[in-house]
C-alpha positions in Angstrom: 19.3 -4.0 -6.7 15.6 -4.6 -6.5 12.9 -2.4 -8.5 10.7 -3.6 -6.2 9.8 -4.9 -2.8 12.7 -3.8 -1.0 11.2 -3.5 2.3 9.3 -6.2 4.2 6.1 -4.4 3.6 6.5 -3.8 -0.1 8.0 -7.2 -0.8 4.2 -8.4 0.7 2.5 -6.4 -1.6 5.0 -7.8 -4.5 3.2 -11.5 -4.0 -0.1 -10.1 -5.4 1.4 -9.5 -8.8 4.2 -12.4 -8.3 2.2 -15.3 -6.0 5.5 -17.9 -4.4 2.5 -20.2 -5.1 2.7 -19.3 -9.2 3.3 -22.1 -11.5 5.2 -21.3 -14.6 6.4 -18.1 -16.2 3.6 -14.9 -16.3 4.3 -13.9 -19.6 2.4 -10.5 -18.0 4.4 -9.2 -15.8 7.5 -8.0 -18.0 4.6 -5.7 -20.0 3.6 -4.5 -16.4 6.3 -3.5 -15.0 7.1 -1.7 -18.3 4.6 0.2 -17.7 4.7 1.0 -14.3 9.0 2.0 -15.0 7.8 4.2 -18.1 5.5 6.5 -15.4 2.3 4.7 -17.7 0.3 5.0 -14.4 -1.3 8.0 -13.5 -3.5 9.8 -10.7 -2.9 6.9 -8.0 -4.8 7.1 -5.2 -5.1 4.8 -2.0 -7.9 4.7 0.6 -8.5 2.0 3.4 -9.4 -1.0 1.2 -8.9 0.4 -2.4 -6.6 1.8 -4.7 -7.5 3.4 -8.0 -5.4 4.7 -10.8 -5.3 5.2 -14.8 -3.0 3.5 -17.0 -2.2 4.7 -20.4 -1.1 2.1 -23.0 -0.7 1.9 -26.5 -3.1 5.5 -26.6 -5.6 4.2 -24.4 -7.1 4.9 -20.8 -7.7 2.4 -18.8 -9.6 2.7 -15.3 -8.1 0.1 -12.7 -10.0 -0.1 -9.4 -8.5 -2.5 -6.7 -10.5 -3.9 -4.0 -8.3 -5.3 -0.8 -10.1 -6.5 2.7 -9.0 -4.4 5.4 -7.9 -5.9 8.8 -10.5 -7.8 10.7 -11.5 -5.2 14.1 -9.3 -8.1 16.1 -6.3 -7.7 14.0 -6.5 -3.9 13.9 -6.3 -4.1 17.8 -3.2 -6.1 17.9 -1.6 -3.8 15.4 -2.7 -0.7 18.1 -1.5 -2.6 20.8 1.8 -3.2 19.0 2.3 0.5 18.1 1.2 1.2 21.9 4.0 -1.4 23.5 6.3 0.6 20.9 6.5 4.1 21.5 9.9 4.4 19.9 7.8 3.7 16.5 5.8 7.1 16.7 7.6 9.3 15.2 8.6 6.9 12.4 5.2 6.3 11.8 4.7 10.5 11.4 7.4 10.3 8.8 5.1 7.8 6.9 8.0 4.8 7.8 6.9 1.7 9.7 9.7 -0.5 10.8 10.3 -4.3 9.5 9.8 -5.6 13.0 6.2 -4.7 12.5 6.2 -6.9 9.8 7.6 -9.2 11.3 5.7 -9.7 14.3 2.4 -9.4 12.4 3.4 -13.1 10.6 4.6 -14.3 13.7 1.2 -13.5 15.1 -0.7 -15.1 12.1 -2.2 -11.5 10.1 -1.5 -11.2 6.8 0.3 -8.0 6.0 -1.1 -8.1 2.6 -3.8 -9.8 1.0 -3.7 -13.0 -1.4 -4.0 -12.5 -5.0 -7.1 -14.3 -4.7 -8.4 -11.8 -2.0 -7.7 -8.6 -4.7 -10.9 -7.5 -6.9 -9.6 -6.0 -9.8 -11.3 -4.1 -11.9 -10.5 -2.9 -15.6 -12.6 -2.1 -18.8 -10.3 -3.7 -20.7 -10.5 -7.3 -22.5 -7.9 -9.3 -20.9 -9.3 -12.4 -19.9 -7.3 -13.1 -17.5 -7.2 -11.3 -13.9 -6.0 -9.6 -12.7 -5.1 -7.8 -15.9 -1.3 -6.4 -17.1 -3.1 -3.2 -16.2 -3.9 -4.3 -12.5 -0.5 -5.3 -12.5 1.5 -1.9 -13.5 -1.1 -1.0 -10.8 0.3 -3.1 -7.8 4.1 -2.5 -9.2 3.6 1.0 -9.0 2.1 1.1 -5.8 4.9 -1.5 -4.9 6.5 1.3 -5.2 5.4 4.1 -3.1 4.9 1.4 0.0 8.6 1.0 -0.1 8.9 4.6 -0.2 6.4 5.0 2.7 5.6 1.6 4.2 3.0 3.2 6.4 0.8 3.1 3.4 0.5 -0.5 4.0 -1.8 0.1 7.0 -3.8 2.7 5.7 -4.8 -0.1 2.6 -5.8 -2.6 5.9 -8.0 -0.3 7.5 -5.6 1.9 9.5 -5.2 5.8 8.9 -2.5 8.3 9.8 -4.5 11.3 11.9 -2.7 15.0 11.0 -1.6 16.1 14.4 -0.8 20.1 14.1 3.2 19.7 14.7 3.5 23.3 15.8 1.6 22.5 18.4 1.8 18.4 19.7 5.5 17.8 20.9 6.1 14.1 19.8 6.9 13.0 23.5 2.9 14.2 23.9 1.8 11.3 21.1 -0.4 8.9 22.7 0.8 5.6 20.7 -2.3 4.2 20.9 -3.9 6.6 19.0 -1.8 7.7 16.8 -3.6 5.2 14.7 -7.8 5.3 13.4 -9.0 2.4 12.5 -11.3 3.4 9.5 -13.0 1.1 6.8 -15.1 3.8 5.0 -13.7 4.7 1.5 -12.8 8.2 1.1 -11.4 8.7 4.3 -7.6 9.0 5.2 -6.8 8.7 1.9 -3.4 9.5 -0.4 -3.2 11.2 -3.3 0.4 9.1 -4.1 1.2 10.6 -6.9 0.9 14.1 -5.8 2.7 13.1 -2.4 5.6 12.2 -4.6 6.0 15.1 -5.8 5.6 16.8 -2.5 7.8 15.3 -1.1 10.7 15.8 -4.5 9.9 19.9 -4.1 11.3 19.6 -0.1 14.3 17.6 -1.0 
């Protein structure tokens, strides 16, 4: 069974850290995803256009900042218009779930669910000439990860965030579709705290 990328959205974000394009064997990637399955990564966070997180290895800290382009204003509308044709997908998308056809449709239509290697500005202190770094990597595994777990995330990282409607209060039949969507590209806004909603969402089960 797959460790990673076993949703169409998470599988996307898999090509930054394993490109189809890639020539030869990254000798890299087997440390990465060491780290990322020996919970190495800490305090990941994930905001329109960036994701940020620690990784500890061999008793050192290291600061990993990743830089994504969000959704062009165009491309966000198609995505609002999808979601607005599809009003079945609502309370999915509450749960944090996005369904494959999503996914789908947005190659079919030409927008990249995720961005190119190339398009990824990583950022680490350490001295790894290459980039992105095995730290970057353990980075994008990780967060591999949680988009499986929550495939919404993937729109938040292209410039689309999740409002907080007050459930006790908005029956899901009263959703506008259309809106249930923001289009944001400031950082710092309808952000996730992943690790923490992980462990959220293990004290409910």
């Amino acid at each position: 069974m797959a460790e990673h990328g076993t949703t169409a959205w998470g599988r996307a974000w898999l090509r930054i850290a394993e490109p189809t394009t890639a020539k030869g064997i990254d000798t890299r990637l087997p440390r990465a995803r060491s780290l990322a399955r020996q919970d190495a990564v800490h305090n990941l966070a994930a905001v329109p256009g960036q994701v940020t997180g620690t990784v500890v290895a061999r008793d050192r800290e290291h600061r990993v900042d990743l830089h994504v382009p969000t959704w062009a204003t165009e491309q966000r509308e198609h995505v609002l218009r999808w979601i607005a044709d599809n009003a079945a997908t609502t309370a999915a998308l509450l749960r944090g779930d996005a369904p494959d056809e999503l996914a789908d449709w947005l190659v079919a239509a030409g927008i990249d669910v995720a961005p190119t290697t190339a398009q990824v500005d990583a950022g680490c202190p350490c001295r790894e000439r290459r980039r992105p770094c095995t730290h970057a990597l353990a980075v994008c595994y990780v967060l591999v990860q949680h988009i499986d777990e929550e495939p919404a995330l993937a729109l938040t990282l292209r410039g689309l965030t999740r409002p907080e409607p007050d459930r006790r209060w908005i029956p899901l039949t009263e959703l506008n579709p259309r809106g249930f969507f923001e289009a944001r590209t400031a950082f710092g806004r309808g952000g996730v705290i992943l690790g923490e909603a992980r462990s959220a969402r293990k004290r409910q089960q």
